[in-house]
Every structure is written in C-alpha cells, then in structure tokens.
C-alpha positions as CSV (number, residue, x, y, z in Angstrom):
1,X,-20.3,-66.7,-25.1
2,X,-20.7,-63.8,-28.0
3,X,-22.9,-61.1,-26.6
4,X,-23.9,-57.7,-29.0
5,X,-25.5,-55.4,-27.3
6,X,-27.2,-52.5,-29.1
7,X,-28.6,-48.5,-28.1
8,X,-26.9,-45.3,-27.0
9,X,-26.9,-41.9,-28.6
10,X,-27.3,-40.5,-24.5
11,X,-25.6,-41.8,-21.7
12,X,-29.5,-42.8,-20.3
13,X,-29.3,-46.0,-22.9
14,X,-25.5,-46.2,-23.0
15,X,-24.1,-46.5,-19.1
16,X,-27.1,-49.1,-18.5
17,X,-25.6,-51.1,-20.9
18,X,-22.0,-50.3,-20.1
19,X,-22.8,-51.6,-16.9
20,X,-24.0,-55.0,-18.1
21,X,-21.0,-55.3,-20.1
22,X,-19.0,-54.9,-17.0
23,X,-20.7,-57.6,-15.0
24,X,-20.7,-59.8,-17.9
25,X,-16.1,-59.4,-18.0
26,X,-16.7,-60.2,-14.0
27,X,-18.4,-63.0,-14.6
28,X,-17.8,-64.8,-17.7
29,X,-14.1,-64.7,-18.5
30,X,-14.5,-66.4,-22.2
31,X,-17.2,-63.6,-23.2
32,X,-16.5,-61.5,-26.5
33,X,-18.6,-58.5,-26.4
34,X,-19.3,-55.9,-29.2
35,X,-21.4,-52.8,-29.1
36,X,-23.9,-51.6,-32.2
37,X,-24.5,-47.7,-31.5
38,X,-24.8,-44.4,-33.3
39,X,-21.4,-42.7,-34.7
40,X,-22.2,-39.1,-33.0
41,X,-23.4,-40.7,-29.4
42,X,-21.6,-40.8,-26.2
43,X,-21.0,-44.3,-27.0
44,X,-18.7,-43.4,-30.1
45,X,-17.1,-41.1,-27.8
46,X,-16.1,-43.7,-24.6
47,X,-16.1,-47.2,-26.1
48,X,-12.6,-46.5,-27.1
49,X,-11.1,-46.5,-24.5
50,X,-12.9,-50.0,-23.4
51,X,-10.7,-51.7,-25.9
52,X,-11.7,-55.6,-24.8
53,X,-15.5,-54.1,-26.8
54,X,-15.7,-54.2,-30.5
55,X,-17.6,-51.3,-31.9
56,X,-19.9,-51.0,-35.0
57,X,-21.1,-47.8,-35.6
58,X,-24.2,-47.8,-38.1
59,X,-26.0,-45.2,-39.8
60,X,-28.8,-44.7,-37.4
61,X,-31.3,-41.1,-36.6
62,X,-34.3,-40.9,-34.4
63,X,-37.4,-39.8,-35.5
64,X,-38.7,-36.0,-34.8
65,X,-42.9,-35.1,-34.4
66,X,-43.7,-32.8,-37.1
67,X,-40.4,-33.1,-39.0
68,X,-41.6,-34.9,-42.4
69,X,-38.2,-34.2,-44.0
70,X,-36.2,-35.2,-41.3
71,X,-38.5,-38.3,-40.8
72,X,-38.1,-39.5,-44.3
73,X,-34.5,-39.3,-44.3
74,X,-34.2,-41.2,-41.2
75,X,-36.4,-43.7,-42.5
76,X,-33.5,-43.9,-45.3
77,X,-31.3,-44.5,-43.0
78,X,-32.7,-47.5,-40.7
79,X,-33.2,-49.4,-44.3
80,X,-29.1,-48.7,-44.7
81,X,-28.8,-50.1,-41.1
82,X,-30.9,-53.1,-41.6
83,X,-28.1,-54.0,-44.3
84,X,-25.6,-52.9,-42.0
85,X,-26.6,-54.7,-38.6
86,X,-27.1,-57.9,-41.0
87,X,-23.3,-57.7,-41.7
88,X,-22.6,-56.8,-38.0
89,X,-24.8,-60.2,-37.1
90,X,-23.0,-62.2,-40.0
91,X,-19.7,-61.1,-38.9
92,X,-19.3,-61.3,-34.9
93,X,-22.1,-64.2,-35.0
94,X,-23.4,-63.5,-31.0
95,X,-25.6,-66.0,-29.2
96,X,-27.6,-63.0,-28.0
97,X,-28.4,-59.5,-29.2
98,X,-29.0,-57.0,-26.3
99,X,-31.1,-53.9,-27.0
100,X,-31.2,-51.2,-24.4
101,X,-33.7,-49.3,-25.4
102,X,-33.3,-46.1,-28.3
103,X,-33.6,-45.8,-32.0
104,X,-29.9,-47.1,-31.9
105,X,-30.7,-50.7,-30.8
106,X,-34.2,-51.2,-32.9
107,X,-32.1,-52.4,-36.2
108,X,-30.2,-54.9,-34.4
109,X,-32.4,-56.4,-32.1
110,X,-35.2,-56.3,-35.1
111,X,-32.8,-57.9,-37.9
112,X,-31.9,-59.9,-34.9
113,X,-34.9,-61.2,-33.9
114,X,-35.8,-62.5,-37.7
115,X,-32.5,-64.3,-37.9
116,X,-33.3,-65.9,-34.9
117,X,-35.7,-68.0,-36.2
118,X,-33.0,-69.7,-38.3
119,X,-29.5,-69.6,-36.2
120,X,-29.4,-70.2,-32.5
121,X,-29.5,-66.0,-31.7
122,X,-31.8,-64.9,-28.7
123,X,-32.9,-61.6,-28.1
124,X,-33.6,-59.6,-25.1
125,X,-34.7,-56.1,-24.4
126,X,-34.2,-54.0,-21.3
127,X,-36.4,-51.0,-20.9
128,X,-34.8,-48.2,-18.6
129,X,-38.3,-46.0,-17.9
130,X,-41.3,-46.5,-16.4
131,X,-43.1,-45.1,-19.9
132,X,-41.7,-48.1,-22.6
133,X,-40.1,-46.2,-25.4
134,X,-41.2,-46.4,-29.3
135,X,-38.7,-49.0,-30.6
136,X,-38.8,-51.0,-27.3
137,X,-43.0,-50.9,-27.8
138,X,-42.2,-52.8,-31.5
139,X,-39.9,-54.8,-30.3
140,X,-41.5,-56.7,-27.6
141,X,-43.6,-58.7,-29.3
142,X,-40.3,-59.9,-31.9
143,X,-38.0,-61.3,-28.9
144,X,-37.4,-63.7,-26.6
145,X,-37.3,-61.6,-23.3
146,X,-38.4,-58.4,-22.3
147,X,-36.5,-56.9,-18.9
148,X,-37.8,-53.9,-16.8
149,X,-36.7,-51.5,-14.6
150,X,-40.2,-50.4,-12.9
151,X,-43.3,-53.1,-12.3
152,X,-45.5,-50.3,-13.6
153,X,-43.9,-50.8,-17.3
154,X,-45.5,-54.5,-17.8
155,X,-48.7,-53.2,-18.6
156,X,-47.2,-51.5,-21.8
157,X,-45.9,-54.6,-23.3
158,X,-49.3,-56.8,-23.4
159,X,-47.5,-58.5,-26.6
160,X,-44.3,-59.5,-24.9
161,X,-43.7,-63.5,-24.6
162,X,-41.3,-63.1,-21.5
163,X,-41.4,-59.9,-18.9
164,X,-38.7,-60.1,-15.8
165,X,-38.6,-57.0,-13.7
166,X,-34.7,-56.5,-13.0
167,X,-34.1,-53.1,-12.3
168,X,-31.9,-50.7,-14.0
169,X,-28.3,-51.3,-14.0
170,X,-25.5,-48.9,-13.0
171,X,-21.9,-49.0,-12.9
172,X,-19.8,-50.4,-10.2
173,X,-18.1,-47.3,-9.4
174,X,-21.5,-46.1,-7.9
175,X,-21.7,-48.7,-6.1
176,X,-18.3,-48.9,-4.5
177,X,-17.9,-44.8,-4.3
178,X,-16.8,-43.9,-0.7
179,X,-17.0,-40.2,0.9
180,X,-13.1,-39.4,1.5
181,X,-11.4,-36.3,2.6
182,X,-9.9,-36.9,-1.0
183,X,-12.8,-37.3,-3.1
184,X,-14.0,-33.7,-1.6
185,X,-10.4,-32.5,-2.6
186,X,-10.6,-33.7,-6.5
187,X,-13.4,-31.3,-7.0
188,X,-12.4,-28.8,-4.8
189,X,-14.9,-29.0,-2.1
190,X,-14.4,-28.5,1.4
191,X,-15.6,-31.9,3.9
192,X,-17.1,-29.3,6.5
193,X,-20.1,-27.8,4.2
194,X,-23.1,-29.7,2.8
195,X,-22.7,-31.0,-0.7
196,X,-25.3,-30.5,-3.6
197,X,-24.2,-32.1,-6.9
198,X,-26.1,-30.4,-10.0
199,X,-26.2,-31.7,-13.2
200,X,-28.4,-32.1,-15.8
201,X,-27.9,-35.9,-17.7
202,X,-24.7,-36.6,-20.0
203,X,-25.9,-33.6,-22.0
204,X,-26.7,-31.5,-19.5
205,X,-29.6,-28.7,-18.9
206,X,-29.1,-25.3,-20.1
207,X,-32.0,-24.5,-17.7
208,X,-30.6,-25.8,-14.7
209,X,-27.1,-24.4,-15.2
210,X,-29.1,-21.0,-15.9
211,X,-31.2,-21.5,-12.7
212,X,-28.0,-21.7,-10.5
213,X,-26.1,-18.9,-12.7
214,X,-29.3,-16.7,-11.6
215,X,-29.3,-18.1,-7.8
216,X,-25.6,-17.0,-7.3
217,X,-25.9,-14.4,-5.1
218,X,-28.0,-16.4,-2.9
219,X,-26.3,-19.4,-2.9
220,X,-22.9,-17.4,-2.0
221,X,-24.7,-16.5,1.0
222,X,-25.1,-19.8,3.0
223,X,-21.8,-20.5,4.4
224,X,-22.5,-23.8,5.8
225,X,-23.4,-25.5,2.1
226,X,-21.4,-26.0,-1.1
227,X,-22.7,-26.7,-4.5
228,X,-21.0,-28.6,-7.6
229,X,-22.5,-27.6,-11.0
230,X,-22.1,-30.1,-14.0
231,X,-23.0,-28.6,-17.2
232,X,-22.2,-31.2,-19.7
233,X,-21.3,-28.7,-22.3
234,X,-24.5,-26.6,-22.2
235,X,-22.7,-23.3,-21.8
236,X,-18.9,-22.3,-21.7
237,X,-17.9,-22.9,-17.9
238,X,-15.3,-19.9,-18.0
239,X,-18.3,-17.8,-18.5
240,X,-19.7,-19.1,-15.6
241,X,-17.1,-19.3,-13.5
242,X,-16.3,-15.6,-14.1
243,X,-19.6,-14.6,-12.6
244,X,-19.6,-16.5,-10.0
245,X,-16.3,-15.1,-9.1
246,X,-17.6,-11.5,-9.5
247,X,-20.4,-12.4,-7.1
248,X,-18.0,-13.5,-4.6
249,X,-19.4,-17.1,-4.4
250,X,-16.6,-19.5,-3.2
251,X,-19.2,-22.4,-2.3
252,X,-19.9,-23.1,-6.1
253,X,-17.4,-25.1,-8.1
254,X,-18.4,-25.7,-11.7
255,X,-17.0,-28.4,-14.0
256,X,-18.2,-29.2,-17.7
257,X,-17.8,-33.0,-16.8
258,X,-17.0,-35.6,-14.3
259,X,-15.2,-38.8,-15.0
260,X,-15.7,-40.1,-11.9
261,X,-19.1,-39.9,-11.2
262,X,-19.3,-41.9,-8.6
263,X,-17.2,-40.2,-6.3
264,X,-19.5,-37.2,-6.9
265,X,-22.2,-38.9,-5.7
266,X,-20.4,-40.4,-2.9
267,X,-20.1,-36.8,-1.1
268,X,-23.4,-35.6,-2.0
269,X,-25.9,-34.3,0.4
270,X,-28.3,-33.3,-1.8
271,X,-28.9,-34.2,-6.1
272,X,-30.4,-31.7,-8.3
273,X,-30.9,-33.5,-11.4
274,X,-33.1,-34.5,-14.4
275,X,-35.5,-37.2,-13.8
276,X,-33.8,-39.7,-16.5
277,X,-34.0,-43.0,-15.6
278,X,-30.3,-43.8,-15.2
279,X,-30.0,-41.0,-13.0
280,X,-32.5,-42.6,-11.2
281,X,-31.5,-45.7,-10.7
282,X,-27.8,-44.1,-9.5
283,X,-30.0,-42.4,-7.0
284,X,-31.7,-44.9,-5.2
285,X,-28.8,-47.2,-5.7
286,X,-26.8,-44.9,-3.8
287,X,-29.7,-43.8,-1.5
288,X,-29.7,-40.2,-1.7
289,X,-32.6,-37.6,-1.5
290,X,-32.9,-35.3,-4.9
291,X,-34.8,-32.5,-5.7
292,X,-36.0,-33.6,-9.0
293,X,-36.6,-31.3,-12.5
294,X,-38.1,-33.2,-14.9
295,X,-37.3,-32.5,-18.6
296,X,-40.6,-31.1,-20.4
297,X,-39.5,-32.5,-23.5
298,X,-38.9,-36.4,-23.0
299,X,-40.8,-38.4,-25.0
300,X,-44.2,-39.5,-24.1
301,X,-43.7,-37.3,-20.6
302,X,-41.4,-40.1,-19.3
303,X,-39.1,-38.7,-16.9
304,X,-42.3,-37.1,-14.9
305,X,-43.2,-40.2,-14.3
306,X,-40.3,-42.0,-13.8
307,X,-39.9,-38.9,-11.3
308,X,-43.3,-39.8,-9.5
309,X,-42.4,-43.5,-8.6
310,X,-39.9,-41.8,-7.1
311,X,-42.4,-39.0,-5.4
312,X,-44.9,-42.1,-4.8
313,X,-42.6,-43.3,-1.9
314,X,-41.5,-40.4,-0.3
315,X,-37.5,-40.7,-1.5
316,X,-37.6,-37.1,-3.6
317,X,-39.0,-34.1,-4.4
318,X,-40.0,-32.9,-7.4
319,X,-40.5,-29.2,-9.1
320,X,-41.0,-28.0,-13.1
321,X,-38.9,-25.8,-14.5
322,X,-41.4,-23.0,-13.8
323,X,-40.6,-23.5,-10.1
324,X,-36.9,-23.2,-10.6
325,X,-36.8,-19.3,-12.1
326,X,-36.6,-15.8,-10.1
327,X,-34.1,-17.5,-8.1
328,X,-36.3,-19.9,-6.7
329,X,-34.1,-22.6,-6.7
330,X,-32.0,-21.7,-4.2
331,X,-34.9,-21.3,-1.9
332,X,-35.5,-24.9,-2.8
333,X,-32.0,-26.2,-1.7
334,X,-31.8,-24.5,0.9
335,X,-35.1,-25.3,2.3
336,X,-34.3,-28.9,1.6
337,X,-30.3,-28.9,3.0
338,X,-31.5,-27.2,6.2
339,X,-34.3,-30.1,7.0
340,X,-32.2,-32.5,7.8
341,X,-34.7,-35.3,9.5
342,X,-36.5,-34.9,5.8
343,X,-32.9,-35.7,3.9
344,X,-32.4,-38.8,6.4
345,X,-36.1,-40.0,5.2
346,X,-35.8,-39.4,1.7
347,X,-32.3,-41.3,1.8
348,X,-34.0,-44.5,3.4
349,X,-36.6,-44.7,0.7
350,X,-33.8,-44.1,-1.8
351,X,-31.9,-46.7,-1.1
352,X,-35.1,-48.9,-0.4
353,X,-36.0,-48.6,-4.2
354,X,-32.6,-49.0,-5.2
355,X,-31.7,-51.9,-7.2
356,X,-28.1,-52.2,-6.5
357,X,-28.2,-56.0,-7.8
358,X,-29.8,-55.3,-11.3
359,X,-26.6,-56.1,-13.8
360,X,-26.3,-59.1,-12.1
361,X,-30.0,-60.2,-11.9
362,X,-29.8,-59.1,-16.0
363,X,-26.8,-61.1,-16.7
364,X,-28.7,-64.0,-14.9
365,X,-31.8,-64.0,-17.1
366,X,-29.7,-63.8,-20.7
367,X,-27.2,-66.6,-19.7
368,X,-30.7,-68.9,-18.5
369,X,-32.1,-67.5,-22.2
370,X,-28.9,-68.6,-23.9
371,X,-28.1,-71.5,-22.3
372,X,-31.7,-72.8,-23.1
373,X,-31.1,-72.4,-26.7
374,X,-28.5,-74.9,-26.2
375,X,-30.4,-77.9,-25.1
C-alpha cells in the first residue's frame, strides 16, 4: 500500500500522524509512506531521522485575522502548492491521501480529492479537536472519510459523506512508558517526591514558564514534591535555571525539550499543560489528572473546549491564565498534589476517556476505505 499523509507546522497535527505512520510499519510490512508538511514545522525538523518516510516539503502559510498582506501572500502560496502537491500526487502515486488537520494538509488532501475522481486515490481526514478546524471544515464535504477524536465534533461536519469517531492517536512510547527508578534519574528527579511535569505544547508557553519562574520561592518550599519545567524554547533555560538556583529551589529541574516524552509522563503525578488536543489525548491515554491552562489564542476557542470534555467528566481541572499570576499557581499545585483521593479520581476518569486503541482503529478504517476501492 502507498500512503501520503499530509499536516504539521506543530507537534498537535504532526505526532497524531506520526503515530499512524507507526502503526501502519507494525502492521503492513509492504507500506511506503511519505509525509507532505511545511519546511519550518516540527515536521521538517524530525522526519529525518525517520528515514523509511519520504518528505515533501511545500510552500505552505496559514492564514492570520486582520492580516490582509499576510493573507494575500499566503493565498500565493497555496496556488504554488496546488502545483506542487499535484507533482507530489503524480510522483509517489498513494492509494490514500491522509490529512491531519492544518493549513499544511488542505493542498493535498484538496488536489487529492479532485484526482480521485479519476485514479483509484481515497481520501480521509482526521480531526484532532473537539472545535473542527478551517481547512478540515472545507474539506469534509470533498473526501471519502471523515475521522474524529471527540463525538461532539460530528455536528460540525453536516456535509461529510462518512464520520467514524476513532479517537486521537498517540505514540507507542506513551503507551509503553513505565515509572522506573531510572526514568526519575534521566531527568534528575528524585522517586521519593511527587512529580509535576510542566510544559506548554511542542512550542511551549512563555506564560506558563513565567508562572513557575514567579512561583519559585514557593515551590522550593514543599519538600515532599518536585516539578519538571519544559519550555520548548520559550525563554533561555540558563536564565532560568540561574534563578532558580539563587532561590535555593532544588525541587525544580528545567529542560528546553524532552525526547522521551513518554517517560516523562510515566513518573508524573500531576500535568500542567496546554489544553491542545494531543496533549490531551496523551493524558487520558496515560490516565493522569492535569491542571489544565488553556491557550486564549487557539483558533475558534478550541482548546477551552477541548479542555471542558475533559472538565465534563471530572478527569481535570481547569484555570485561565488570569488564575495562574501573583504566584497563584503554586497554590494550585499544591492544593491539587496534597488531595490525593481527588488525583486517584481524576486518574480513573483519565484513563476512562482515553483512547489508547485509536492508531489502530484509524489504520482500520483507511485499509477498509482502500481496499474497497479495489473491488
């Protein structure tokens, strides 16, 4: 089978799809895979290292609200990708095209989807939040199946021919993550003291990172908890690090990135995260409680309401950024870390939402696609 799959720019539409690749190599050992992303995204950055995955960057930008300038030369763009995906398509010929949501999948799923009419190429769209994004909204009347992470989303896509609810897929490393005495010594954490993984998405969240920068003091205080701080870049760590040496606080370790992400999660107690919906599905996949922060500027308000499924059944909790200044965040970890019988209940209805099966209930649905093509 030739599979393309197309998205990325952030790790929210990349991993998902990194993760179907993964169960599609497990599964099907005659598959030939290539990848259609952006040439600045996280994607351009780790797909190298996945040699058995061709990559075709394209000339791709997403729009911006009020940004006419911007706007029209993005619009330039997508008409230079439409010529480009049409090469891609011509080239690598794939049975299906794979869009994972983003202005990075839109031209080959679209271009795609119009070729299909013609050559035996089915198309499929998975929608990571519980709000459908723009180029996921256009699409869904063009292909052949439309796949959700959150029941709530099928009422946005009216025009779709095909909706299957699958879940959001995550890597297996989340999956098969144990908490080791070794694990805790990679990051420099001690096994005795409650863990509390920070981070703010594969960009991360200058506000966050500033919220625990702030809480320092107060975090240095409670012996019996530890906290690891992921800023993805947002500020230079040595800067951080020297204040939080200054302050005397030994229980925070901060790292710009984690390669192994799923050991992080592994010995977490606690996760203080954005509410994107990869993160989400890591989450509940791994059944842990979080302390939730949506990000104020996602797109149609999506990752508050991915956040309140979520709040819905009881498996986080969830604050604005307002809530998380003045040192207030600390007050919220702690609060949180010390209620132990609330942790234990958030953690069942974590892992109760979790869809731990969802790259393989994917793959399932696009090999019955393709394989109905055939006859």
């Amino acid at each position: 089978m030739r599979v393309l799959i197309a998205g990325g720019g952030t790790g929210g539409h990349f991993y998902p799809a990194l993760a179907v690749m993964e169960e599609f190599t497990k599964h099907n050992n005659g598959v030939k895979l290539a990848y259609v992303g952006t040439r600045r995204g996280i994607e351009a950055r780790i797909l190298p290292s996945y040699p058995w995955v061709s990559f075709f960057p394209i000339h791709v930008r997403g729009l911006e609200r009020g940004n006419v300038p911007q706007n029209l030369y993005s619009l330039l763009l997508l008409s230079i990708s439409f010529v480009e995906v049409l090469i891609v398509l011509l080239r690598f010929r794939p049975q299906v095209v794979i869009g994972m949501g983003g202005y990075a999948s839109f031209p080959a799923v679209f271009v795609a989807s119009l070729l299909g009419k013609v050559l035996p190429i089915r198309t499929v769209i998975h929608e990571q939040n519980a709000v459908a994004g723009l180029s996921n909204r256009i699409l869904a009347r063009f292909v052949d199946k439309v796949l959700i992470s959150y029941p709530q989303t099928r009422k946005q896509l009216r025009a779709a021919r095909n909706i299957v609810t699958t879940g959001n897929p995550i890597r297996s490393e989340f999956l098969f993550a144990k908490r080791t005495r070794a694990a805790y010594e990679r990051f420099g954490l001690s096994p005795d003291k409650r863990t509390v993984l920070v981070f703010g998405g594969s960009n991360g969240s200058l506000a966050i990172t500033n919220a625990i920068r702030k809480a320092r003091n107060e975090i240095a205080r409670q012996n019996d908890m530890q906290v690891l701080l992921v800023t993805g870049g947002s500020i230079d760590t040595s800067i951080i690090e020297a204040e939080i040496s200054a302050a005397g606080a030994t229980n925070i370790v901060v790292v710009k990135y984690i390669e192994r992400m799923g050991e992080a999660f592994a010995i977490a107690d606690l996760i203080v995260s954005r509410a994107g919906a990869t993160t989400l599905a890591e989450i509940t996949s791994c059944g842990k409680p979080a302390l939730l922060i949506p990000w104020g500027g996602a797109t149609d308000g999506h990752q508050w309401e991915n956040a309140r499924v979520l709040n819905d059944e009881r498996a986080c909790t969830i604050v604005g950024e307002g809530d998380i200044l003045d040192r207030r965040l600390a007050l919220l970890i702690e609060q949180m870390v010390k209620d132990e019988q609330g942790l234990n209940l958030m953690a069942r209805n974590s892992m109760r939402m979790g869809s731990r099966h969802a790259a393989a209930s994917m793959l399932g649905e696009i090999v019955t696609l393709v394989e109905g093509a055939r006859t």
